[in-house]
ZAKOLRO-139579 format. One record per residue (C-alpha): residue number from 1; residue in one letter; x, y, z. Coordinates in Angstrom, 3 decimals. Example, Ala and Ser with C-alpha at 12.3 -4.5 7.8 and 13.67 -1.06 7.14 Angstrom:
// residues 2
{dovo 1, "A", {12.300, -4.500, 7.800}}
{dovo 2, "S", {13.670, -1.060, 7.140}}
***
This chain:
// residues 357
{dovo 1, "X", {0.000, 0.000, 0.000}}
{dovo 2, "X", {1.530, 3.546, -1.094}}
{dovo 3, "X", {0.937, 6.563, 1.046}}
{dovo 4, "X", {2.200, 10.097, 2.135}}
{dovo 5, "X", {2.502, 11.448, 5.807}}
{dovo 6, "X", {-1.090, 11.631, 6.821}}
{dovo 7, "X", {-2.667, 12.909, 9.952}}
{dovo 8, "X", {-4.506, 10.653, 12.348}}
{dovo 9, "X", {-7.437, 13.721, 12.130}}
{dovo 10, "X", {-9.153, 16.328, 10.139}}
{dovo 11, "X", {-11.705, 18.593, 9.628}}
{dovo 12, "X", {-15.159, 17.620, 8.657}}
{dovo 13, "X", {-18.579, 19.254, 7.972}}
{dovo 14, "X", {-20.675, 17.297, 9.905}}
{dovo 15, "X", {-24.367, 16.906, 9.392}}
{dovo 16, "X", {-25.984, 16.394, 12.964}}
{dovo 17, "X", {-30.071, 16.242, 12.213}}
{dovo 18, "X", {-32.645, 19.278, 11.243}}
{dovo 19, "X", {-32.162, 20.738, 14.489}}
{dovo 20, "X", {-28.577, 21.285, 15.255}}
{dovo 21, "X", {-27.297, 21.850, 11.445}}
{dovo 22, "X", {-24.310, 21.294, 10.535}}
{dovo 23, "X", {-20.844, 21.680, 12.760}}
{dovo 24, "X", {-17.190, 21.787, 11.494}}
{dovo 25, "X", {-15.803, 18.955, 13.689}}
{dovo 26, "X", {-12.505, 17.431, 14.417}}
{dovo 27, "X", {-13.187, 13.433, 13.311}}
{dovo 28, "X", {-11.231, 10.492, 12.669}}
{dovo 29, "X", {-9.070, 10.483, 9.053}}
{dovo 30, "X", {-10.542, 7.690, 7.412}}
{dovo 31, "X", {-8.336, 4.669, 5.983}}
{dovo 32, "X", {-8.949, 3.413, 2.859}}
{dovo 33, "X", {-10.108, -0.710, 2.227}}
{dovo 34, "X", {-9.074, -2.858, -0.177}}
{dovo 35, "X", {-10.504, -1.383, -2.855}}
{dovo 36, "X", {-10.568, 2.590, -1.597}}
{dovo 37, "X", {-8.822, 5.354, -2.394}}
{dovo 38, "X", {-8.264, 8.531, 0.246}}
{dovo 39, "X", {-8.604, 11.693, -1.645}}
{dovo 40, "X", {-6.707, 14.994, -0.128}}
{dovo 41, "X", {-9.834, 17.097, -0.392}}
{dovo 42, "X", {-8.174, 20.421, -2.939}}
{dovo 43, "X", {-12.010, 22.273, -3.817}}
{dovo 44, "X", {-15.611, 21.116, -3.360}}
{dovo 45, "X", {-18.783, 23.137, -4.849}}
{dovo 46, "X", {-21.371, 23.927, -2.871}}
{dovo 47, "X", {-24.712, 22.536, -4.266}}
{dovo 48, "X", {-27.976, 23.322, -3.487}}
{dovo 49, "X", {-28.491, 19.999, -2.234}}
{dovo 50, "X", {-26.357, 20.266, -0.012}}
{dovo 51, "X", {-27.739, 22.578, 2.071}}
{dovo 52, "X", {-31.053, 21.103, 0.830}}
{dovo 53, "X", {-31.208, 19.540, 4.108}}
{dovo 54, "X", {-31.045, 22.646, 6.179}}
{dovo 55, "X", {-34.828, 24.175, 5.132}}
{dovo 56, "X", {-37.182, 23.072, 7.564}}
{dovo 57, "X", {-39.700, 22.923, 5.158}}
{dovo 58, "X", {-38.005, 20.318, 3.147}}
{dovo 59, "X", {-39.077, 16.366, 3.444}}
{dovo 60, "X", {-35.538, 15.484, 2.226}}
{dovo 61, "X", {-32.653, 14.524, 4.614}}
{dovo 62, "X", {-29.931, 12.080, 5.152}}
{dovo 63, "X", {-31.000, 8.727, 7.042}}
{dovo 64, "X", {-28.011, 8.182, 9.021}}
{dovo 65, "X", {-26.464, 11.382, 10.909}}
{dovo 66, "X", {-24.173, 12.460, 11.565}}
{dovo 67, "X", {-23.033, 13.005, 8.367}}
{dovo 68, "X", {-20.373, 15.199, 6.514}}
{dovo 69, "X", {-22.261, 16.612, 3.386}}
{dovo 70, "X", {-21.351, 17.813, 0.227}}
{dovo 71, "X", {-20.495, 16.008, -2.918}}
{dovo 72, "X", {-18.640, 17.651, -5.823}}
{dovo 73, "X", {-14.969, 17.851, -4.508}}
{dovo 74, "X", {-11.444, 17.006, -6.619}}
{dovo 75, "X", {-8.229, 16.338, -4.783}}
{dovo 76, "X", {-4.894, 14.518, -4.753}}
{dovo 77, "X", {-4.841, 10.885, -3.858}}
{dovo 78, "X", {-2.868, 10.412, -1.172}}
{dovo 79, "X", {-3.151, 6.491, 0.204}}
{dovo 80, "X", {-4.628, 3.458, -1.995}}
{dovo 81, "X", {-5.921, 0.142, -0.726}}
{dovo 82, "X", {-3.669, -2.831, -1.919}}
{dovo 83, "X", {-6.283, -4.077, -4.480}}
{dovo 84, "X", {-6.616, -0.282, -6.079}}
{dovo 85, "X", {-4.605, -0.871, -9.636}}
{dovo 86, "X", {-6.782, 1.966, -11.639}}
{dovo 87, "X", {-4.898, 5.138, -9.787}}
{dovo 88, "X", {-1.692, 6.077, -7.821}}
{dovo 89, "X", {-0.639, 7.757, -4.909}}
{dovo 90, "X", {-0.059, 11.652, -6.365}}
{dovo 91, "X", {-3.085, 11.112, -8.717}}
{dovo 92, "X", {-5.091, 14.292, -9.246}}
{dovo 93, "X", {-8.958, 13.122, -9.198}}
{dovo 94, "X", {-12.197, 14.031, -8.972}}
{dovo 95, "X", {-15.102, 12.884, -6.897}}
{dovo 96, "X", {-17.634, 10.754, -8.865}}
{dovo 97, "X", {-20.361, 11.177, -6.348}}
{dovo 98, "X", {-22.467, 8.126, -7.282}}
{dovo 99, "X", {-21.199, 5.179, -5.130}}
{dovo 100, "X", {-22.425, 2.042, -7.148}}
{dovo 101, "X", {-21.754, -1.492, -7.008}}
{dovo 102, "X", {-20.572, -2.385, -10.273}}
{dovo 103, "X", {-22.378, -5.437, -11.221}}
{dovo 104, "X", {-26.248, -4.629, -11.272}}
{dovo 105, "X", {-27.791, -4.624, -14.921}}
{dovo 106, "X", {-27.402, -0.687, -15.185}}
{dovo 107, "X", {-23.900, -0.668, -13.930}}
{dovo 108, "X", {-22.869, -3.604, -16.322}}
{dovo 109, "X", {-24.040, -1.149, -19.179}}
{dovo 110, "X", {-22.035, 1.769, -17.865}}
{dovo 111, "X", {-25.304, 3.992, -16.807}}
{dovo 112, "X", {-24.351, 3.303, -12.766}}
{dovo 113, "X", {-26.597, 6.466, -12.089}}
{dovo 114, "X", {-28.942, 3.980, -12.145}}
{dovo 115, "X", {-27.330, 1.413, -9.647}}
{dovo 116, "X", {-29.915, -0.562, -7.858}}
{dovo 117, "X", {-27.719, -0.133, -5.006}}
{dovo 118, "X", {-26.666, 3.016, -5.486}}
{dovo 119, "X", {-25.733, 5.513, -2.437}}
{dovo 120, "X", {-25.190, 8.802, -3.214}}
{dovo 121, "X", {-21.195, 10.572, -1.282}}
{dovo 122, "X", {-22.637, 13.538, 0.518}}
{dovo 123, "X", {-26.505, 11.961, 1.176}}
{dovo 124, "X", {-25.942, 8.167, 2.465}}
{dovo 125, "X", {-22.426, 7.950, 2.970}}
{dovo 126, "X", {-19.642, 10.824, 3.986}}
{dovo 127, "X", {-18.825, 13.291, 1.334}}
{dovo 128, "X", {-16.377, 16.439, -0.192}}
{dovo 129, "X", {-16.908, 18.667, 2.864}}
{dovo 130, "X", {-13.849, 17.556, 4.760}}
{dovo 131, "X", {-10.359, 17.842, 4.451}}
{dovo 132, "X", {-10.248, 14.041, 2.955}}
{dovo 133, "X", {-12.441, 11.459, 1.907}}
{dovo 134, "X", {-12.356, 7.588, 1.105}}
{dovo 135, "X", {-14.206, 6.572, -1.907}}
{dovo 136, "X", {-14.068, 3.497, -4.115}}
{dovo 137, "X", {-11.776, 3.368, -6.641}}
{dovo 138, "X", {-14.728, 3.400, -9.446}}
{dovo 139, "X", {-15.785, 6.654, -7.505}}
{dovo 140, "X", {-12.946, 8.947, -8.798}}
{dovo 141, "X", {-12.088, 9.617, -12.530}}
{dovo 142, "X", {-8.480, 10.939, -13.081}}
{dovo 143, "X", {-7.527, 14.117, -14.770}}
{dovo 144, "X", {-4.345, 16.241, -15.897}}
{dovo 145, "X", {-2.228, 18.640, -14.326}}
{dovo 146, "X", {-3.693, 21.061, -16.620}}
{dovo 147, "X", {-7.350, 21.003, -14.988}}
{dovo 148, "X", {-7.813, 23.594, -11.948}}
{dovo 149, "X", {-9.228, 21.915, -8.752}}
{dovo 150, "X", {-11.768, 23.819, -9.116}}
{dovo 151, "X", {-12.565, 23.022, -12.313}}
{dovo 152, "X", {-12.438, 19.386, -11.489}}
{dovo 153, "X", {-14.966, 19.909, -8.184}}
{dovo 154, "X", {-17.299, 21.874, -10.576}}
{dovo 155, "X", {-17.379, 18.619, -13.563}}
{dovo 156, "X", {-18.448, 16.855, -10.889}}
{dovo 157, "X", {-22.188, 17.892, -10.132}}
{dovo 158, "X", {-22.681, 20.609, -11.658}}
{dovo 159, "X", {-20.913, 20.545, -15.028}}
{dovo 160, "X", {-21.307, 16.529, -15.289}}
{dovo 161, "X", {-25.453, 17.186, -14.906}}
{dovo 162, "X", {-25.562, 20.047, -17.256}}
{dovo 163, "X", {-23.913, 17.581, -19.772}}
{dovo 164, "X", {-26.388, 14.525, -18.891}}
{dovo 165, "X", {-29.332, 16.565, -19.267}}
{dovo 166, "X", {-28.073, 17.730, -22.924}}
{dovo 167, "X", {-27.369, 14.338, -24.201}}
{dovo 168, "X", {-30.478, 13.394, -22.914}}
{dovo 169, "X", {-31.922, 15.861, -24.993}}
{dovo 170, "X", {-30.484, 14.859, -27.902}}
{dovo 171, "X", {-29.999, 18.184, -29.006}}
{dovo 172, "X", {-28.658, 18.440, -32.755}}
{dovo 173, "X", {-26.449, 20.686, -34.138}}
{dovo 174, "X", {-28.850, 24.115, -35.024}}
{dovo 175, "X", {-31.363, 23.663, -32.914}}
{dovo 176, "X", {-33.060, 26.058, -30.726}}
{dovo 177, "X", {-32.391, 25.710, -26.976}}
{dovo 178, "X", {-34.218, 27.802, -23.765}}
{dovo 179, "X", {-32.559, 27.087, -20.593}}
{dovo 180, "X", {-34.791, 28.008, -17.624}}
{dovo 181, "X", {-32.382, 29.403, -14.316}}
{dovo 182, "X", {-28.728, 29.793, -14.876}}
{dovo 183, "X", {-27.347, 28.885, -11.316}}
{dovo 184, "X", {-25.228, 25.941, -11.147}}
{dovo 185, "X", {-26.466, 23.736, -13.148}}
{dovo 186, "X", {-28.123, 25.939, -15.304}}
{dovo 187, "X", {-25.047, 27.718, -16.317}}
{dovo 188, "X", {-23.402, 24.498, -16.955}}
{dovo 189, "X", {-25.905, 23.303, -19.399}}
{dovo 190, "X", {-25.990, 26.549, -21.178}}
{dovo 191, "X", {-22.191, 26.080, -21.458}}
{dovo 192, "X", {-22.588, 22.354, -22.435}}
{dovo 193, "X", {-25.783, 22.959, -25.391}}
{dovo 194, "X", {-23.014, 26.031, -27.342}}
{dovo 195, "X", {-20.574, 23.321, -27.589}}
{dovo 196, "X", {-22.948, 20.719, -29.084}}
{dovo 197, "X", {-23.928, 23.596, -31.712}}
{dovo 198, "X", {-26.924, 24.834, -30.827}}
{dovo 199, "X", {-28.206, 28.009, -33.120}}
{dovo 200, "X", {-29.540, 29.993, -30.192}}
{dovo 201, "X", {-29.588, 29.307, -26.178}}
{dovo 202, "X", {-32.186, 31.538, -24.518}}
{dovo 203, "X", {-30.986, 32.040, -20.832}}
{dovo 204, "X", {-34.388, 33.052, -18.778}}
{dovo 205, "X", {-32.706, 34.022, -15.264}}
{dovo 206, "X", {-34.074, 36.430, -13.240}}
{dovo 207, "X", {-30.230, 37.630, -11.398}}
{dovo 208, "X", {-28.572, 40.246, -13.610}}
{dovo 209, "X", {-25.165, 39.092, -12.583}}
{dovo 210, "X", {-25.933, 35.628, -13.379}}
{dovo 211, "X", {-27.688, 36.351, -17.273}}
{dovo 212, "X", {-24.557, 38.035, -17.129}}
{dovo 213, "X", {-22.471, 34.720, -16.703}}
{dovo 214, "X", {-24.888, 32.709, -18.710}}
{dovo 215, "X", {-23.806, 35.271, -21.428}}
{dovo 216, "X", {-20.059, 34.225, -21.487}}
{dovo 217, "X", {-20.896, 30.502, -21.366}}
{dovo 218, "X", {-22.690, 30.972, -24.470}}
{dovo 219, "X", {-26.478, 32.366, -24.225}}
{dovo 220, "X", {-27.191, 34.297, -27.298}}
{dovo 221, "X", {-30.552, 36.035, -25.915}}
{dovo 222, "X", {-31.095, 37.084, -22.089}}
{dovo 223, "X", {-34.287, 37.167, -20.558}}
{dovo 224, "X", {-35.586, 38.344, -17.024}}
{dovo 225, "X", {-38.743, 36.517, -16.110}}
{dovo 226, "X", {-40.054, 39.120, -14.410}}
{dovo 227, "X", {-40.327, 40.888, -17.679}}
{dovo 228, "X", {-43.052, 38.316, -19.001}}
{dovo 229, "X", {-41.470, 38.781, -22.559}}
{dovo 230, "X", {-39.670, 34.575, -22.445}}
{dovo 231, "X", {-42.345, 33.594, -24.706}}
{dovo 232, "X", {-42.210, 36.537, -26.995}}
{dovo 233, "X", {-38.508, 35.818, -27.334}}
{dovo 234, "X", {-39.205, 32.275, -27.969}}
{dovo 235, "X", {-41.469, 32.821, -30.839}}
{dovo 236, "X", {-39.259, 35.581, -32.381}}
{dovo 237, "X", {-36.562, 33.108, -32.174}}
{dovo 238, "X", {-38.171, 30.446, -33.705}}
{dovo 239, "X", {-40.558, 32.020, -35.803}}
{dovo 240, "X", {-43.181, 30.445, -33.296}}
{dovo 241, "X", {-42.051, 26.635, -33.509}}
{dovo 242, "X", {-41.043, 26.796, -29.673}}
{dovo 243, "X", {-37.682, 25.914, -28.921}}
{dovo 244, "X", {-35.989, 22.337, -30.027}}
{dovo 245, "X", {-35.173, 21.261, -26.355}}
{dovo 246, "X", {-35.906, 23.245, -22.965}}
{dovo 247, "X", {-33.976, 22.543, -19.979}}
{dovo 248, "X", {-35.488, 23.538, -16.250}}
{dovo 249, "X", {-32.691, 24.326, -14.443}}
{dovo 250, "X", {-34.216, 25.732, -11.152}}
{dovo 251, "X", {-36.156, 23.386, -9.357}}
{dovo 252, "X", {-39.603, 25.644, -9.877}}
{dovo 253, "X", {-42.831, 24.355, -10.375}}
{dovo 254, "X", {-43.753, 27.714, -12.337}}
{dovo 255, "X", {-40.901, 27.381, -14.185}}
{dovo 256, "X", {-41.213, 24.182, -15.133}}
{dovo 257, "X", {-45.013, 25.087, -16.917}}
{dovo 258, "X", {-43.371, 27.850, -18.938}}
{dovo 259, "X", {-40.379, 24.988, -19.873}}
{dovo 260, "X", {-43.206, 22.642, -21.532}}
{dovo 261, "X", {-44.817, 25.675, -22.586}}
{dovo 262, "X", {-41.440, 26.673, -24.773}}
{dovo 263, "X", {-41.203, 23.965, -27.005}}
{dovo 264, "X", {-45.011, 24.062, -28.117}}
{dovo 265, "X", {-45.490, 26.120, -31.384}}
{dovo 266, "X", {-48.591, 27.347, -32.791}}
{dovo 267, "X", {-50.575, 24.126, -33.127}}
{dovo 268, "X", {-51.243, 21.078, -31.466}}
{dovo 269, "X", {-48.651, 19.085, -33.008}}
{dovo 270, "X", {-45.472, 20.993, -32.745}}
{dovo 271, "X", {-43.812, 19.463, -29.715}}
{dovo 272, "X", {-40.355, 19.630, -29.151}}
{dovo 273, "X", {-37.881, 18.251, -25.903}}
{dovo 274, "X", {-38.536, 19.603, -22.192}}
{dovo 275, "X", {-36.199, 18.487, -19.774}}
{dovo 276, "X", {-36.525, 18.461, -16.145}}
{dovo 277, "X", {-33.117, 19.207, -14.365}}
{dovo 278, "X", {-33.413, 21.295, -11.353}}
{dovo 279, "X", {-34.718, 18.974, -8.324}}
{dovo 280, "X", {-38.568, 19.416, -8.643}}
{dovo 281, "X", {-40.608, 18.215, -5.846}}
{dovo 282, "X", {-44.376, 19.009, -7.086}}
{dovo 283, "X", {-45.674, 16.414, -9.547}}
{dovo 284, "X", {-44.855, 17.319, -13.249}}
{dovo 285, "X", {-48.219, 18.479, -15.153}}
{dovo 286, "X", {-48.231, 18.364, -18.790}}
{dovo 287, "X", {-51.212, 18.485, -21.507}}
{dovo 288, "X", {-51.460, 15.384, -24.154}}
{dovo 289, "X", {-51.424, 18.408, -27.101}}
{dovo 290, "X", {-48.376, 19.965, -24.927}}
{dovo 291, "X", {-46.064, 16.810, -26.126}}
{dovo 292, "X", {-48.127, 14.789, -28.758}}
{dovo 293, "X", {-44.830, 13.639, -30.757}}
{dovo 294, "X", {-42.764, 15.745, -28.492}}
{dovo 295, "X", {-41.061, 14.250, -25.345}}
{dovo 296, "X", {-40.993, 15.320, -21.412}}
{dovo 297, "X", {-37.871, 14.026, -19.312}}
{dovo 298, "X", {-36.302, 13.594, -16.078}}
{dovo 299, "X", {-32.389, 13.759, -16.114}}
{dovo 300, "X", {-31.031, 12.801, -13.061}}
{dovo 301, "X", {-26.953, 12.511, -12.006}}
{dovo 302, "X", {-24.164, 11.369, -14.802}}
{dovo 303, "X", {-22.254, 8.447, -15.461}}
{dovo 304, "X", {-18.384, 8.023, -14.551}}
{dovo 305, "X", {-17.799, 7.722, -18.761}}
{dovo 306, "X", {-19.601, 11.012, -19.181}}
{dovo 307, "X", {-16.875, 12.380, -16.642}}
{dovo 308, "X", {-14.456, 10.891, -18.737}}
{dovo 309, "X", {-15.090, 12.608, -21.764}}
{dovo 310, "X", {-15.346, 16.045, -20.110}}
{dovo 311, "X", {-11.834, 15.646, -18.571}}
{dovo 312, "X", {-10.630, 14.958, -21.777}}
{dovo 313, "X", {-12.777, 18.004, -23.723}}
{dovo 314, "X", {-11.131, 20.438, -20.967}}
{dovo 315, "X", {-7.969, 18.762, -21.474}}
{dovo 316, "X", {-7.925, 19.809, -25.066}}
{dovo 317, "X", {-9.074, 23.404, -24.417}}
{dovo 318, "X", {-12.409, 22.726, -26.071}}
{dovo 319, "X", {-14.516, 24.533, -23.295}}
{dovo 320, "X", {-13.774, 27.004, -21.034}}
{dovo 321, "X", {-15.848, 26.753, -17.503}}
{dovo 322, "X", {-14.046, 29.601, -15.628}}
{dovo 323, "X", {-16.219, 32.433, -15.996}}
{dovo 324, "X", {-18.265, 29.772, -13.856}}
{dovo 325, "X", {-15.851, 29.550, -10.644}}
{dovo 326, "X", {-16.812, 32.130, -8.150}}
{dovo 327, "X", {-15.927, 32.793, -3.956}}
{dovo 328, "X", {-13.667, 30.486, -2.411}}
{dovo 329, "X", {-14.081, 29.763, 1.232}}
{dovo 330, "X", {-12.306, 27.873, 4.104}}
{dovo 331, "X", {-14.250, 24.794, 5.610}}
{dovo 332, "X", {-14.847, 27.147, 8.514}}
{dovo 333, "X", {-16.654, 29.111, 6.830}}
{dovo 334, "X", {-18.914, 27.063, 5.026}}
{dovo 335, "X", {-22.013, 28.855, 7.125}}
{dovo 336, "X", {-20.940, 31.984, 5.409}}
{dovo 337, "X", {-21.010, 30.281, 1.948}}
{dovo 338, "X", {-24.263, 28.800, 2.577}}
{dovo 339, "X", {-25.656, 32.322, 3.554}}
{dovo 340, "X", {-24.584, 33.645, -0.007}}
{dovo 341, "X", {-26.173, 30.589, -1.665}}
{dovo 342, "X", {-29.397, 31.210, 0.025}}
{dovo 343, "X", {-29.609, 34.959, -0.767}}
{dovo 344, "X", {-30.056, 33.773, -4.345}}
{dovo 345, "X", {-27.370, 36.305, -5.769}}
{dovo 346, "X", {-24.394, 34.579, -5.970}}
{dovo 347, "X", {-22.618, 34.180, -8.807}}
{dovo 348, "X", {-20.924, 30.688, -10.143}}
{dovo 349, "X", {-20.263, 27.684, -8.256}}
{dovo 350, "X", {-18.848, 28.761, -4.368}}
{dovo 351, "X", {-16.126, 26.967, -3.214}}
{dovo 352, "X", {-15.294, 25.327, -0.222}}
{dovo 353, "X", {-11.401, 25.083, 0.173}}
{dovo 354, "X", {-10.487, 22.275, 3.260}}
{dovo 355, "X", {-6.663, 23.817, 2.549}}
{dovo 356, "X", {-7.195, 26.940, 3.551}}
{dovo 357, "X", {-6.878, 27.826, 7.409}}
***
């Protein structure tokens, strides 16, 4: 087994219920098994799930506390189990976040973000908010010195689900695309539908800063809600068709509606693609007319060979996420972070840096 000096401790965000939040803790360093790696925690985004748990209002929360949350993170590999032959100590990785077991019928065909035993790093098992992690060696993809840390952490949620939901799509090259909230994810998947060629990508984001963003990643028209003119923009765009695919990238009911709404055209049989991204937890409505020939979708996660193939696209300079990187903050001042994530005005993916003091 190859290893550096490690600590005995570290530094963990720990997840203690509803009631008492979360605490930065001083817990046990874990050692890797057989078949584990342990990651040197670099950068780890801060996801709206994450703090998902947090909102008293919300029916979702992990089963087993406590817990350290989070679950996009990147890092160095630092100690391998003796079984481990895929990576190295001094390997610079990032987090796949879906833990799965390898040999269910989804995992055999390589779409393990559908493990029947799947446990999610950060929800059912510790995560990327800590100053190191253990994972199994299918849970980290490698990637070149050439990749920021941050760049890495953000691939894995954010930028890997943006992807996902536009291969989903199946989004040709020239089509029409309206994404619907350019947060996190959003932003990624207006990044990730310019690179596959889209003709236009309507951003519909109600922050200036971030229509701002979703501007550099590639949107080619800008639109406020607020302004009731989406539709209107739509139509102009696409001479009243409705867009080719729309992806929901906020999680809202209301947004979801207009989302369907965008790819109908001016009769009943112009459908296109609506996607539903952000985490939605009303039931999805939809009218037979509103999709006859036309499709509605859930994406959900990524898979580890989708991760694959955005390492190597950032490896050859074919996209360029940075605009997308915004605050960095220490571990102890992930409370802070979390503030600025629930004001609603932040701007790119906030991240959480175990390194710093």
């Amino acid at each position: 087994m190859g290893a550096l000096h490690i600590s005995a401790h570290m530094r963990a965000a720990r997840f203690q219920g509803k009631e008492d939040g979360v605490v930065i803790a001083d817990v046990e360093r874990p050692r890797p098994s057989v078949d584990e790696v342990l990651v040197e925690i670099k950068a780890a985004g801060l996801c709206g799930s994450d703090v998902h748990y947090l909102d008293p209002d919300s029916d979702s929360a992990p089963d087993t506390v406590p817990l350290t949350i989070g679950h996009e993170g990147a890092g160095e590999v630092v100690e391998i189990g003796e079984e481990v032959d895929s990576v190295a100590v001094g390997d610079r990785v990032i987090i796949h976040y879906v833990d799965s077991c390898g040999s269910c019928k989804w995992c055999m065909r390589g779409r393990e973000n559908r493990c029947r035993h799947r446990e999610s790093i950060g929800a059912a098992v510790d995560g990327t908010f800590a100053e190191a992690i253990t994972v199994h060696e299918r849970s980290v993809v490698t990637m070149p010195d050439s990749i920021p840390y941050e760049w890495g952490s953000l691939m894995g949620c954010a930028g890997a689900t943006g992807f996902h939901a536009v291969e989903r799509s199946n989004l040709s090259v020239g089509d029409t695309v309206a994404v619907f909230g350019a947060g996190g994810v959003g932003s990624q998947a207006i990044l990730w539908a310019a690179f596959r060629g889209a003709r236009e990508v309507i951003a519909i984001e109600p922050v200036g800063a971030r229509r701002d963003l979703a501007a550099e990643l590639g949107a080619t028209k800008l639109v406020d809600p607020a302004d009731g003119a989406a539709r209107a923009v739509i139509d102009e765009v696409t001479d009243g068709y409705g867009v080719d695919v729309s992806l929901e990238c906020s999680g809202r009911p209301d947004a979801m509606a207009a989302a369907i709404d965008a790819i109908n055209g001016s009769n009943k049989y112009e459908s296109g693609t609506a996607v539903s991204v952000g985490l939605q937890e009303a039931p999805l409505e939809a009218e037979y007319w509103g999709l006859r020939e036309g499709q509605l979708m859930v994406s959900g996660d990524h898979t580890r060979d989708e991760l694959r193939t955005i390492v190597e696209l950032l490896a050859a300079d074919r996209v360029d996420p940075s605009p997308a990187i915004g605050e960095r903050f220490a571990l102890s001042e992930l409370s802070a972070a979390v503030e600025r994530l629930h004001t609603g005005d932040s701007v790119g993916r906030l991240i959480i840096d175990p390194t710093l003091a």
